[in-house]
C-alpha positions as CSV (number, residue, x, y, z in Angstrom):
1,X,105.8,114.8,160.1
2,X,105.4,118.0,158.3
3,X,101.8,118.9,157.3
4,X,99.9,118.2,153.9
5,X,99.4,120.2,151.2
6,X,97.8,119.7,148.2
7,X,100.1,119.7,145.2
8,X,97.9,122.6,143.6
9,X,98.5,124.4,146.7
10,X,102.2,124.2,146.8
11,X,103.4,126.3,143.5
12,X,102.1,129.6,143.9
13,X,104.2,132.0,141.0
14,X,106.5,131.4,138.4
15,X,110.0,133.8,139.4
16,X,110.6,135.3,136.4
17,X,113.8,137.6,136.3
18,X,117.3,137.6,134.5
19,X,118.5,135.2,136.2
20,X,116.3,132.7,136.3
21,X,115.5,133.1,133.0
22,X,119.6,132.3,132.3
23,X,118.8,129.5,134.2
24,X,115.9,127.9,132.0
25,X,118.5,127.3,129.3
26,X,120.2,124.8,131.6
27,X,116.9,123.2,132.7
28,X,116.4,125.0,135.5
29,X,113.0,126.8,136.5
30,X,113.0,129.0,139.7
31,X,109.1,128.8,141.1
32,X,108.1,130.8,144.9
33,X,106.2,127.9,146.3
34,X,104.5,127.9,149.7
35,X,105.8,128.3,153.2
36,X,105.4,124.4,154.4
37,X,105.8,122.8,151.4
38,X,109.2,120.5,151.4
39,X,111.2,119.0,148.6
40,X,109.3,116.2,148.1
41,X,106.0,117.7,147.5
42,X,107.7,120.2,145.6
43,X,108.7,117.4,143.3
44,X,105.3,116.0,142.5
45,X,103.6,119.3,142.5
46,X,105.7,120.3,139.3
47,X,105.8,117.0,138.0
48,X,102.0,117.1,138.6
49,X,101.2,120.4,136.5
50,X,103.9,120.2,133.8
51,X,103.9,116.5,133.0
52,X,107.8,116.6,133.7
53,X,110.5,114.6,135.3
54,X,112.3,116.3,138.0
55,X,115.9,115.6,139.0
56,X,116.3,117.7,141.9
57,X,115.2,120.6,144.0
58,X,116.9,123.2,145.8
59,X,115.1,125.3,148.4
60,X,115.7,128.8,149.7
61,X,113.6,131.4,152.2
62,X,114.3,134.8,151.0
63,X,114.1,137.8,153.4
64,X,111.7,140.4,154.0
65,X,112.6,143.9,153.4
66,X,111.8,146.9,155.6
67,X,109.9,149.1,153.4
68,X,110.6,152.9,154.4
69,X,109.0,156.2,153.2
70,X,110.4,159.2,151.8
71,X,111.7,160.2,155.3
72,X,114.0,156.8,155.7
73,X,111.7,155.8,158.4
74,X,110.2,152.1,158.5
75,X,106.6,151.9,157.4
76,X,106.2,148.1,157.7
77,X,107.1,144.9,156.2
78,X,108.3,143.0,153.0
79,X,107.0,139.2,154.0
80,X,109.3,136.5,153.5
81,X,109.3,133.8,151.2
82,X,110.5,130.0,149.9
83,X,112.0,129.7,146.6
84,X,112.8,126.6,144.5
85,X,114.7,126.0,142.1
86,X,113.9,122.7,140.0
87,X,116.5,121.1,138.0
88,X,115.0,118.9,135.1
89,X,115.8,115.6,133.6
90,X,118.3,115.6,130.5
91,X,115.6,116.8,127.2
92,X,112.6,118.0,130.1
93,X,111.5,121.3,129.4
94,X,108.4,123.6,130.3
95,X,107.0,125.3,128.3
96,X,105.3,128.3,130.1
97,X,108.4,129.4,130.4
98,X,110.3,129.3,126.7
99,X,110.2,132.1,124.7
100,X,110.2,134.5,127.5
């Protein structure tokens, strides 16, 4: 049983690149959510704060890099992270992210 968190807690930064703005014109927002969370809270955390209906979520961890310093030598850590991408119903939109 994985461990509760509250929907507020879950979302913590809209991604906002090229690609993922390429994405939101197929109804698909890309969000770095929080280590635990799974695709069900996921789910109801955006259809929570954006009043939306979400078809489906898809859920990476992206890698830490090894940061170096001008010498090439490692000076510490890059921590890891989970993103999501969230696919909307057909005619769902946010709209935090249009016109970006």
């Amino acid at each position: 049983m994985p461990k509760e968190i509250h929907a507020y807690e879950v979302l913590r930064r809209p991604v906002v690149t090229e690609k993922s703005t390429a994405l939101a014109g197929q109804r698909k927002y890309v969000f770095e959510v929080a280590l635990g969370a799974n695709k069900p809270q996921i789910k109801d955390a955006v259809e929570r704060a954006f009043d939306v209906k979400v078809h489906s979520v898809n859920t990476t961890m992206v890698r830490g890099a090894r940061k170096k310093n001008r010498y090439g030598r490692p000076t510490g850590d890059v921590p890891r992270w989970k993103k999501a991408i969230v696919t909307l119903v057909e005619g769902g939109a946010i709209e935090f992210f249009e016109g970006v």
